[in-house]
N, C-alpha and C positions, 0 to 999 in steps of 0.2 A: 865308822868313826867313833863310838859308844866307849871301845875300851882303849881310847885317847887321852893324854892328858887334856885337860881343860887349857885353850889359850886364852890370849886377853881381849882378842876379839868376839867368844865363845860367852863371857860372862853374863849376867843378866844386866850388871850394872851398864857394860858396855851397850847391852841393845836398849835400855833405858835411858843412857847415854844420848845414843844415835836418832831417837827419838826425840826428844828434847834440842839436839842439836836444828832437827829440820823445822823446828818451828822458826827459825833464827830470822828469816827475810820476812817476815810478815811482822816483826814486833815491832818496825817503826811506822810504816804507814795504817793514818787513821783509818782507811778506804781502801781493802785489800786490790790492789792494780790491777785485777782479772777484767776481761773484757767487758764478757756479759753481767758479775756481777750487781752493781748497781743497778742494774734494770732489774737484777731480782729482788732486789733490797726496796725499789720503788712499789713491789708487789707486795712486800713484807711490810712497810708502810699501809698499804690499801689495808690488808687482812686485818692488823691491829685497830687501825682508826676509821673503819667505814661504819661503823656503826654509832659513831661519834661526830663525825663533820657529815654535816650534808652536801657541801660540796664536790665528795670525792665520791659518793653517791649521784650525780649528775652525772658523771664524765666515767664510770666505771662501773661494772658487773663484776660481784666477786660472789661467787659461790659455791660453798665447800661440798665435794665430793669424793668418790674413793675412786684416787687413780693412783699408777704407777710412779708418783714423780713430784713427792710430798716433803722430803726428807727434812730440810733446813726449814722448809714452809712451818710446820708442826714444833722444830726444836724451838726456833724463837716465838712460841705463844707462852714457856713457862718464862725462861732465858729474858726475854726483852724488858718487864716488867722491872727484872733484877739489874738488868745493867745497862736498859737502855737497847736501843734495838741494832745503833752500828756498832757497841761494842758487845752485843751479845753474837751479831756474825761476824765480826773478826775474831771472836772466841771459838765459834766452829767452825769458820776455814784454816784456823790456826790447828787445827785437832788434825785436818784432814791430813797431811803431810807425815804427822807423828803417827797416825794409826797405819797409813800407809807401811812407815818404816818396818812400824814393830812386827804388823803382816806377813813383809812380806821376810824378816828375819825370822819370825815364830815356826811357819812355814818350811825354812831350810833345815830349820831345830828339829821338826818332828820326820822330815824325810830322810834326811843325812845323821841324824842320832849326836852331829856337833854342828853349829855355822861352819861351811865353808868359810874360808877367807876369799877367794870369788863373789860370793853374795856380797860383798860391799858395794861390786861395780854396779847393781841394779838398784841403789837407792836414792841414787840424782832422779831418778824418773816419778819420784813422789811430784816433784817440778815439772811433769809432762804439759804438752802441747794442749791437751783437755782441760787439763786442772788450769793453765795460763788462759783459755778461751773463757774461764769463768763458769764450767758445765759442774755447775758446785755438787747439786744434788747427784748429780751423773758418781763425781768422782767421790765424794762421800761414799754412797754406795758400793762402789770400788774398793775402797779401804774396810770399809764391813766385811765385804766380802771374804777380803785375804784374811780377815781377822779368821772368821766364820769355817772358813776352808782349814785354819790352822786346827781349830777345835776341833774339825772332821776327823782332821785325821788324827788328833791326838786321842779322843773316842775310839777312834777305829784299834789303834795299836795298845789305848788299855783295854781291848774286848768288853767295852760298854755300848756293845749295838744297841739294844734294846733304851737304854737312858739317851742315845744319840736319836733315834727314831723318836723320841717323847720331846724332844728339845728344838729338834729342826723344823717341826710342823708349826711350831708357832716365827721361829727364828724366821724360820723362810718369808713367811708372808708381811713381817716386820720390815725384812728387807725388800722385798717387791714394794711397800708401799714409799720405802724411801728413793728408789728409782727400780724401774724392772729391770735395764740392762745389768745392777750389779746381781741382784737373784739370777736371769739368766747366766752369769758368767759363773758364777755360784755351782751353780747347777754342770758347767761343764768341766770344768774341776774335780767337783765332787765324783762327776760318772770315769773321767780318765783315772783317778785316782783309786776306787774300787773296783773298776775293771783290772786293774794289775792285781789288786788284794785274793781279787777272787779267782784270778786265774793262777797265781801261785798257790793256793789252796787246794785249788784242782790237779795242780801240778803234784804238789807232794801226795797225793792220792790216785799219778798216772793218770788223769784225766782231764791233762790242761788245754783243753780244745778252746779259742778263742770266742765260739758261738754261745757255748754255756756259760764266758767269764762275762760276753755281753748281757746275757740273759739274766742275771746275777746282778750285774752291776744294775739294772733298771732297776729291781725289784729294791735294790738296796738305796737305791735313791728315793723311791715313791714317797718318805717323808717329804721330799722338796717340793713335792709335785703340787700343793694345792693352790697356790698363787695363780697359777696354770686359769681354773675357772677361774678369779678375778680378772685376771685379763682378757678372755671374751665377756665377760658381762662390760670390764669399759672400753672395749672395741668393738663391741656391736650393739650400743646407743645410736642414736640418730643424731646426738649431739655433736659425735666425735668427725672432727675434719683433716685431713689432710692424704696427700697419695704417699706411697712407697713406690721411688722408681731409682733411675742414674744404678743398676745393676753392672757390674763386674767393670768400672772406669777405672783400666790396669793404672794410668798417666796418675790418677788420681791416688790410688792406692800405693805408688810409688811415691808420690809426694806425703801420703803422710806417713810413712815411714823413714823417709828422710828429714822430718819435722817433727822428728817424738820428744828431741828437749828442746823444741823451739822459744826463742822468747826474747834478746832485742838483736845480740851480734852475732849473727850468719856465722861470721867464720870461726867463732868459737862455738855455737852452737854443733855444726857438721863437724870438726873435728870432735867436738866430746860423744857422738854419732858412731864414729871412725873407731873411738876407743870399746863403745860396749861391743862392736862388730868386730872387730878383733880379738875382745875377750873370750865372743861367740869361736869364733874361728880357732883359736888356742884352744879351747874345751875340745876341738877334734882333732886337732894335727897333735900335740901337747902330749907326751906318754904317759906323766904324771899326773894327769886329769883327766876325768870322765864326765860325763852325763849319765845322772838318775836316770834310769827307766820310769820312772814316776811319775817324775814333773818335765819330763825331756816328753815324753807323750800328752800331760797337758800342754803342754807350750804347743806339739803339734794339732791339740784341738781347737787352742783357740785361736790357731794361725789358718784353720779350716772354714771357721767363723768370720775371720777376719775378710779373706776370699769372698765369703760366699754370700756376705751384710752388703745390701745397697746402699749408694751413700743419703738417700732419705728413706726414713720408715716412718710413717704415718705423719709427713709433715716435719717430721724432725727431722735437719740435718749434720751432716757430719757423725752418720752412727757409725760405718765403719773405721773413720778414722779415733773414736774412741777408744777403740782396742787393741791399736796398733801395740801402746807404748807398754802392756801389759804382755804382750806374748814376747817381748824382749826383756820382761824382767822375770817372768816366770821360767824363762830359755836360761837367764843367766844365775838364777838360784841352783837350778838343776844341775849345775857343773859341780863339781867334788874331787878333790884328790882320790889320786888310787893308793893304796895301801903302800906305805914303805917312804912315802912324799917327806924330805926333810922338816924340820919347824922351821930353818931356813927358808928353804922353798916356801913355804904356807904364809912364812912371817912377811917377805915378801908380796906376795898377793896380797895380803890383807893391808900391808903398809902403803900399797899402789894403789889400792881399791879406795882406801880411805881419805889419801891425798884427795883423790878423784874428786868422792864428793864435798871435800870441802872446799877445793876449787869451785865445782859448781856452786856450792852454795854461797861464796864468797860473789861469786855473776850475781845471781838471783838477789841476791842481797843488794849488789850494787842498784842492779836494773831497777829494784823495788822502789831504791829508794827515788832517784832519778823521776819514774811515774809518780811518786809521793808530791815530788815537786812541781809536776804540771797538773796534775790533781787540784792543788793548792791556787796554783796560778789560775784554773780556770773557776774555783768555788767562790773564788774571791767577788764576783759580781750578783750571789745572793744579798750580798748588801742592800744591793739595791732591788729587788724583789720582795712581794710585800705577799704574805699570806694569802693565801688562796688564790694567788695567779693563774691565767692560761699565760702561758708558754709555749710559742712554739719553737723547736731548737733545730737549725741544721747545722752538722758537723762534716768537715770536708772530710773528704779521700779523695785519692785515683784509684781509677778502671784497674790498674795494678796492683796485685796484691802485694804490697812492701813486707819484706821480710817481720820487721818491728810494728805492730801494732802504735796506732795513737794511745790506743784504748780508752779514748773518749767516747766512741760509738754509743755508750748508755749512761755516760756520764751525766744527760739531761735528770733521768729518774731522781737523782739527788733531792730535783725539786719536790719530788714527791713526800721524800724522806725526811726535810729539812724544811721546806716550806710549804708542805700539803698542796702544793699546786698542781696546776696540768701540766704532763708531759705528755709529748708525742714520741715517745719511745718504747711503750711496752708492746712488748707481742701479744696477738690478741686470736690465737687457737685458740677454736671452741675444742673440749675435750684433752686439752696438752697443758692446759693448767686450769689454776682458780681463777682467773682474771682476763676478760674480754672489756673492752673499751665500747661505750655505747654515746661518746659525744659527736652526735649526730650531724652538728655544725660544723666540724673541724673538714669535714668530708674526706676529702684523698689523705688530710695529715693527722690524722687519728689518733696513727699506730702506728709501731716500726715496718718497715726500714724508712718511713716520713721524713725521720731524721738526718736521714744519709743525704749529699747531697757530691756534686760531681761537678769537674771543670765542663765535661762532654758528655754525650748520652754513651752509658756503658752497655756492652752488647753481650744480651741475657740475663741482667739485671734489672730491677725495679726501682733502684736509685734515679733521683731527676738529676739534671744539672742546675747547679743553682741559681742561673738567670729563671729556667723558668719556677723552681719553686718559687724563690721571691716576687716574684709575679702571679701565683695562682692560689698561693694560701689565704683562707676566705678571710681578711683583714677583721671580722667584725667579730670572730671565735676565737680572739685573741689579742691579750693585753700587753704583749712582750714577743719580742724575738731575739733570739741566744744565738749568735752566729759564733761556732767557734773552729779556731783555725781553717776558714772558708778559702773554694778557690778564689780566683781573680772574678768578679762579678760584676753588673753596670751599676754605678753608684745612683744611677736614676732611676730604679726599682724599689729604693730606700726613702724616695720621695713620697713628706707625708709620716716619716716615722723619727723619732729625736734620738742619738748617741745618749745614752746615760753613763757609761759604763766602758770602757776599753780598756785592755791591754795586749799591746801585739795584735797578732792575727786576731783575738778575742773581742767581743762588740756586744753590748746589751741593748737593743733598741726597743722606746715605749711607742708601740702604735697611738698615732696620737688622730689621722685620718682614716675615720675607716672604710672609706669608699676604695673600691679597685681599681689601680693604679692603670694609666692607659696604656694599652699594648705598644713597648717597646720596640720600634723598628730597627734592625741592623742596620749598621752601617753599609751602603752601598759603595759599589767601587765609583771611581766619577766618569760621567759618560763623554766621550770625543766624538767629532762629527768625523767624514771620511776625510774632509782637506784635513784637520788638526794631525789623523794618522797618519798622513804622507809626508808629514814635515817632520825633517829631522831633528833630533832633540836641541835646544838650545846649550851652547856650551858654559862653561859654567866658569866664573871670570876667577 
């Protein structure tokens, strides 16, 4: 495509453009919508102020070590200072989206020699299903990556191996530190990508045997490799906890590829689904379009990855379904006109591909804003919480997964963030981060999922229902209960505790007894004798 004219999708300004555009749904809410985020931001509260309040020192272990999964952790210690700490991360989950874009366009720049106009259909996925769960550091590292991979190969094709090898030995371990799966993904990239290089080099010399382009491409990657020993030194501590299991759950793996831009309305969601599947599908059937060898062989690696990832690896879950949304967008860069393609034709894709995501981004902007306003709705009762609180919060759900997230599930941490208090919602893996939870009183409601709470017992979960949390949380390790949008519950388990606070489903109660409430008896059915059952029912006038 090199000796093309330039189009207007092609430009700099445009993919400068496009970038800037994706920032678009995040610039009105104060508290980016993601699920988990706030629970990280209550963590990012801890790191900054533990060494200042003693009482976040009571209820919390924070301490800094070198693992894979530091990323946002680290940017807001310069960041926070300057702008404050919620609007120094909504300044870098606002990044996330744009570094994505420019990635994953930089990328089509350096394999293709112009942007496809195809490439526009894979940049709704800056909006993926990870990025909407809140796996911040996750998908940071993500968009480094694509950055990072773009430089590969832009190295690679100005014959600056040796200044690429000087560069990536530190890059590399820069990026492991900010999550390891983007250095891993990095890393597979990187290997599909000079195994083609090296095997067409072989080729022009008669000697394009496949074993050698492998053997090549390892040697050419060994810059990436160092990261590699940081990762067994923090996985083979005695600190580190949790299993890697749930191996090859196709049901599973099928669900999240049908969820890679999930985020509130189903049936827009799956059709804009339908559309990158299609695009996929045109790239083969389509005369006038191909697929790179390139990145048509990465998209196969990391769809091999995607296979072969259990969905927990050391405690964390959801690892396979973080990469769904990226072998659909590296599958869909890879497409390219064949030679002779009208600027008709091209101008078309590029004008189809563009609607696309500004549809999508028109959703995400809406959906945003929508969570902006029960965000709102539920902060509203720090009013009435007073500095250094215990808190303890249950947020309902059902057993079923709803399409639409509340995304309240970490919305408690706030308190962490804004009022230095307790919450019961931080995750507390030893070795999976900086912060374990050591408030010893809270007992079962410590830590997440404490917060979760359920109409009925869910089967294979750790969520209670909320008759019996309300019933079993130790009333005396705690000043405040945050019920928000709760199932139906017995209001006689609330005896002993005073309403400060409502709206709606939403309820602030100050424990004000703090002795354990007496065990609740269900309602029994009412007991008949044997004459009462032989009579027939009274007719009813």
């Amino acid at each position: 495509m090199q000796g093309e004219p330039v189009h207007w999708w092609q430009t700099r300004g445009f993919v400068a453009a496009m970038a800037l555009l994706a920032c678009v749904p995040l610039l009105w809410p104060d508290i980016p919508p993601l699920v988990d985020l706030p629970g990280h931001m209550g963590r990012y509260r801890v790191e900054l102020a533990m060494a200042s309040d003693p009482g976040l020192a009571q209820w919390y272990d924070f301490r800094w070590s070198l693992i894979g999964n530091l990323g946002i952790d680290l940017l807001v210690l310069p960041l926070a200072p300057i702008f404050g700490l919620e609007l120094a991360v909504k300044l870098i989950v606002m990044a996330i989206p744009a570094l994505t874009v420019a990635g994953l366009l930089w990328i089509a720049r350096e394999v293709h020699g112009r942007i496809p106009a195809t490439a526009l259909f894979a940049l709704p996925l800056a909006y993926c299903y990870p990025f909407q769960f809140g796996f911040v550091n996750f998908a940071l590292s993500m968009a480094l990556a694509l950055i990072l991979f773009a430089l590969w190969l832009r190295l690679a094709r100005a014959g600056r191996l040796r200044l690429r090898a000087a560069l990536f030995v530190p890059l590399s371990c820069l990026l492991w530190v900010c999550h390891t799966f983007g250095w891993g993904a990095l890393g597979v990239l990187a290997f599909s990508a000079e195994m083609i290089r090296q095997h067409d080099r072989l080729k022009e010399g008669h000697n394009g045997h496949w074993l050698a382009s492998w053997l090549r491409a390892a040697l050419g990657c060994a810059p990436l490799a160092l990261p590699m020993v940081l990762m067994v030194l923090w996985r083979s501590g005695d600190h580190v906890s949790g299993q890697t299991a749930d191996w090859f759950n196709w049901q599973a793996k099928l669900n999240w590829v049908e969820m890679v831009l999930r985020d509130r309305w189903m049936t827009f969601d799956l059709l804009s689904v339908g559309v990158l599947w299609l695009v996929l599908v045109l790239g083969l059937l389509d005369r006038r379009v191909e697929y790179s060898r390139h990145l048509a062989l990465s998209a196969l690696f990391l769809c091999a990855v995607f296979v072969a990832l259990p969905r927990i690896v050391f405690g964390s879950a959801y690892a396979d379904m973080r990469l769904a949304p990226f072998v659909f967008a590296v599958a869909l860069i890879a497409i390219r006109p064949r030679p002779g393609l009208s600027f008709r034709g091209a101008s078309t894709y590029a004008a189809l591909g563009l609607a696309f995501f500004g549809v999508r981004l028109a959703g995400t902007t809406a959906s945003y804003w929508l969570y902006d306003q029960r965000y709102d709705q539920a902060l509203a009762a720090f009013d009435h919480v007073p500095q250094g609180a215990r808190v303890v919060t249950f947020v309902g759900r059902r057993c079923t997964d709803d399409w639409a997230y509340s995304r309240l599930e970490h919305i408690p941490a706030m308190l962490i963030v804004r009022r230095l208090a307790y919450s019961n919602d931080q995750w507390s893996m030893a070795g999976a981060q900086q912060l374990t939870t050591r408030y010893v009183a809270a007992q079962g409601f410590a830590h997440d999922p404490s917060q979760i709470v359920t109409d009925v017992k869910c089967r294979g979960e750790w969520w209670r229902p909320v008759d019996r949390a309300l019933a079993r949380f130790p009333r005396d390790a705690f000043d405040y209960v945050w019920m928000l949008q709760p199932p139906r519950f017995d209001p006689r388990l609330t005896a002993g505790m005073t309403p400060i606070w409502r709206d709606g489903p939403d309820t602030l109660y100050r424990v004000d007894d703090r002795r354990q409430p007496e065990p609740v008896e269900p309602p029994q059915p009412p007991q008949f004798t044997p004459a009462q059952l032989s009579k027939p029912p009274r007719p009813r006038a």
